[in-house]
Structures are given as C-alpha cells and as structure tokens.
C-alpha positions in Angstrom: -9.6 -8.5 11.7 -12.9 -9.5 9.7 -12.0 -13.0 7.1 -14.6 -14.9 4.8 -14.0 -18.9 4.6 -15.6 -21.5 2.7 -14.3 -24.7 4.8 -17.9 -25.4 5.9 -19.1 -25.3 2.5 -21.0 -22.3 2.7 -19.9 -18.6 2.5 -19.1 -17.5 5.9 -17.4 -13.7 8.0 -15.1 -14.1 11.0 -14.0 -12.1 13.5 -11.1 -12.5 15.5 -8.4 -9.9 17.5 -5.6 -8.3 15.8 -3.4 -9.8 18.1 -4.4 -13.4 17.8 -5.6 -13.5 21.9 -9.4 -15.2 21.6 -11.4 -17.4 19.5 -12.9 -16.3 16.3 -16.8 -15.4 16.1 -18.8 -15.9 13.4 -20.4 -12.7 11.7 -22.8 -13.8 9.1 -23.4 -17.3 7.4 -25.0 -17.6 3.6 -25.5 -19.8 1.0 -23.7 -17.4 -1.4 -19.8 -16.1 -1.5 -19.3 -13.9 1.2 -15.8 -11.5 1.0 -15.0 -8.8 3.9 -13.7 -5.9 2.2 -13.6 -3.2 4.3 -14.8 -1.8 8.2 -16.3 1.5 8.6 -13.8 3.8 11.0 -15.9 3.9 13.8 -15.6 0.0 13.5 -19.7 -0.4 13.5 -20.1 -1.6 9.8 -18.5 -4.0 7.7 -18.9 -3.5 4.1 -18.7 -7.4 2.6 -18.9 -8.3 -1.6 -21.6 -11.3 -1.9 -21.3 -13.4 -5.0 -24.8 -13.8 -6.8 -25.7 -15.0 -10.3 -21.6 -14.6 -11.3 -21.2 -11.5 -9.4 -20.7 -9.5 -6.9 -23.2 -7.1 -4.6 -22.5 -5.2 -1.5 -24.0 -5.0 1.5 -23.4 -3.4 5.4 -23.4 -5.4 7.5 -23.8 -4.0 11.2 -21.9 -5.9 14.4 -24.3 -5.1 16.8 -28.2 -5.4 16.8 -29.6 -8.5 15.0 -26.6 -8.2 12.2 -28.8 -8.3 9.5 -26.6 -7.5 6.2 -28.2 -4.0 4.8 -28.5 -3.7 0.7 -25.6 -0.9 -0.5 -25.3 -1.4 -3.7 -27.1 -4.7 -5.5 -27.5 -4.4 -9.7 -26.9 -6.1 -13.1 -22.7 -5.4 -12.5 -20.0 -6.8 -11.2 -18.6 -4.2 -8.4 -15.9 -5.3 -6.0 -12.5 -3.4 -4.2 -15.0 -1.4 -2.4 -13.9 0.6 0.5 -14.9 3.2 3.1 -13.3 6.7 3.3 -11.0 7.5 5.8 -13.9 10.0 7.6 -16.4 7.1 6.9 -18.7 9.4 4.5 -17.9 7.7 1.2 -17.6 4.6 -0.2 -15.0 3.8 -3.8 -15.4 0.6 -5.4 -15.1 -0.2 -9.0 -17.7 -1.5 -11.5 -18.4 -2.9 -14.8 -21.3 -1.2 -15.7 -19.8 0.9 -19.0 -18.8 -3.0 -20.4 -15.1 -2.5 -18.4 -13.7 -1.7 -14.9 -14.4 1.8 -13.6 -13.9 3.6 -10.6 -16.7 5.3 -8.8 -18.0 6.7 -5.6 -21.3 7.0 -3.1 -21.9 8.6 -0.2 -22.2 6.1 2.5 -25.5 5.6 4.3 -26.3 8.5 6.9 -27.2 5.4 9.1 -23.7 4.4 8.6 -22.1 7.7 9.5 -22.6 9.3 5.4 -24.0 13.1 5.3 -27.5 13.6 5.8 -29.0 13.4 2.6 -26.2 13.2 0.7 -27.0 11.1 -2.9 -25.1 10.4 -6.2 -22.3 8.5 -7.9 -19.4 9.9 -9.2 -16.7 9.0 -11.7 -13.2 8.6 -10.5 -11.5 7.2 -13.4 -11.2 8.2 -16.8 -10.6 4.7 -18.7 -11.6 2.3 -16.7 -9.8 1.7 -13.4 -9.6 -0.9 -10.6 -8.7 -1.4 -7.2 -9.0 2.2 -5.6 -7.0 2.9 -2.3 -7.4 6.7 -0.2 -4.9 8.2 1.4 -5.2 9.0 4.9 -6.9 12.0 4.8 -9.1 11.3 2.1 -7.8 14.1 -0.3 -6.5 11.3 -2.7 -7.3 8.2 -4.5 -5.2 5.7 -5.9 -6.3 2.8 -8.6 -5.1 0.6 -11.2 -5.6 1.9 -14.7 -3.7 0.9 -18.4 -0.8 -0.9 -17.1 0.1 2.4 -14.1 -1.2 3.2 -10.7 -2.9 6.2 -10.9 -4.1 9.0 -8.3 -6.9 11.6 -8.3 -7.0 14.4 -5.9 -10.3 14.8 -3.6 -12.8 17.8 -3.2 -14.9 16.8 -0.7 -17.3 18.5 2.0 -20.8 18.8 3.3 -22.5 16.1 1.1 -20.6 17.2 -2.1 -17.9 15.1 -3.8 -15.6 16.0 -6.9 -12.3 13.9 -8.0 -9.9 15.8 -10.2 -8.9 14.5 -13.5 -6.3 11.3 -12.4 -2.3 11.3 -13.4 -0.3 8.0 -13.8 2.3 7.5 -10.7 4.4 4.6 -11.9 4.0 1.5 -14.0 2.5 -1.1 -12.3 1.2 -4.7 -14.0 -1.6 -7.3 -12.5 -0.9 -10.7 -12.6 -3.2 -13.2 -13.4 -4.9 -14.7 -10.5 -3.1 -12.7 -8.1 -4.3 -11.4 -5.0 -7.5 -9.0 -4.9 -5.3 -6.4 -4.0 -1.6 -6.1 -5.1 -0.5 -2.9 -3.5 -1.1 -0.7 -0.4 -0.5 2.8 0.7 1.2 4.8 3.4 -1.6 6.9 5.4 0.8 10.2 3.7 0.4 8.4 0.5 4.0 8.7 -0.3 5.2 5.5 0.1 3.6 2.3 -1.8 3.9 -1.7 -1.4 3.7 -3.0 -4.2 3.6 -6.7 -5.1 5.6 -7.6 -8.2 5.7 -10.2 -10.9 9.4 -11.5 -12.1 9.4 -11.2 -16.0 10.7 -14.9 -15.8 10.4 -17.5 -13.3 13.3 -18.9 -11.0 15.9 -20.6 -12.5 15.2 -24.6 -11.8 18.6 -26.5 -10.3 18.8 -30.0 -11.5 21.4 -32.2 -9.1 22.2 -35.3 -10.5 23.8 -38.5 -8.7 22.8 -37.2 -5.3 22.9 -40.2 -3.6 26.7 -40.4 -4.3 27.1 -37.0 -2.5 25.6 -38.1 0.3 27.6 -41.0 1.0 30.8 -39.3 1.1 30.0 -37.4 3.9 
C-alpha cells in the first residue's frame, strides 16, 4: 500500500506491504503536498495529486528506474480523485475547469500501458460530478453528483472512449471535511460502502455525583 505523510515537514510517498511484514520505503520526497491516489494494475505506476499554487496536479510516478515523477496532467485547475482503469488504459479524475466539479477522462500514457496513440478528454458527468469510482470491468463509472451517487455505463475499445448519459443510484450526501472518498464499490458494482453522516449528533450523558457511586461499591 502507497501513503503520503507530512511528519517530516515536507510532502513525502511510502511504501509498505499489505500485510504489515517490512519496513516502509520512501518513494518520492518534495517540497509541495504530495497525495497517492491510485497504482496502475500492473503495479509499475503510481498516479499521486501534488499541491501547487492552492491546487492540485498529477503526475506518474514510476517505481523502478530513477523514479522521476512524469507530468499527467498540470494546468490552471484544481483536479483530484483521479484513478486508473481497471485495464490500466484510462485515467477518471474530476476538475474544476467549467468554474465547478466535473468528471472527465484521458487515456493513460502508452508508456504507462494506455493505447498507442490514443489522445482526448472526455466528459463523464453532466452537472458537475466528483469522486468517480469503475467497476471491475471498466464498463461503469460511479461519482458524486447533486446530493446522489450516480453511474454512467462505458464504451470503450482500441483507443476510443464514450460514457453514456449518467442515472442517479441512491441519495448520498458529503460531509464537510470528510474523507477524500466516502464510498467504495464491489468489483460487480452491485454492492456499495458507503460512509454516512447522522442528521444529529449522539446524545451527550451527563452523570452527576459520581463520586458518591463509586464509594458504595
């Protein structure tokens, strides 16, 4: 499992085995906010968000070789929740670049594992849309969008990408400075876990004259 961590004071990406066995290895050290987001399948890459100028850029950053991070995507925008495909040939993140959240996918690099020559961006989500999931085989995505989770069915194939107009699921609501992600998916995409907000907080016990109980024990 890949982790970023700020205890140093600088942005830093670990490594360390699933099963806990080992010590952790650093991956890449910067002066800027690093986040992991997500490993390519063949587990070569590691596509990480770095924080720049009040937002955030992505880069690949290979685990072999000299590990030098490789420019994805770097613009004007905010663009987080990115993620490789299940087959490794695309890439969904979302972005702010119409003035609010939308969902949109790239090919991945050919040097990465994308289709030779493959180039474009396409629209996922109709009114704006965050934190995109795929299914297991890549045929569907999930995202946030107006208060529901939402899914879009895939067309995908030699180079050539189309998403079909998106449907709502179930409601679903963010909370405020929650987790980056809040839900995840089954690989059949027919079961979700879903982290939930009470509408009201815990009731709060007040015991008064404690003390007193104690001594009559």
């Amino acid at each position: 499992m890949a982790y970023g961590s700020t205890q140093s004071g600088v942005g830093r990406i670990y490594r360390r085995a699933a099963s806990g066995a080992g010590r952790e290895e650093m991956l890449l050290e910067s002066k800027d906010r690093l986040i992991p987001v997500s490993w390519s399948p063949n587990g070569e890459w590691l596509l990480h968000l770095t924080g720049v100028a009040r937002h955030w850029d992505q880069y690949l950053l290979p685990l072999s070789g000299s590990r030098k991070p490789v420019p994805f995507l770097v613009d004007a925008y905010d663009k987080v929740d990115a993620q490789f495909s299940p087959d490794g040939r695309w890439i969904v993140y979302s972005s702010t670049e119409t003035g609010s959240g939308g969902v949109y996918v790239r090919p991945a690099p050919e040097s990465v594992g994308g289709w030779p020559g493959a180039q474009g961006k396409w629209p996922v989500s109709a009114r704006g849309g965050t934190h995109a999931r795929w299914r297991g085989d890549g045929k569907e995505l999930f995202f946030l969008a107006g208060g529901h989770l939402m899914a879009a069915s895939i067309e995908s194939g030699s180079g050539s990408f189309r998403a079909l107009s998106p449907k709502p699921l179930f409601p679903m609501r963010r909370s405020r400075g929650g987790p980056p992600f809040e839900y995840d998916v089954s690989s059949d995409g027919k079961k979700f876990l879903v982290l939930d907000k009470p509408d009201s907080a815990a009731p709060i016990t007040l015991i008064l004259n404690w003390e007193a109980r104690l001594s009559k024990r």
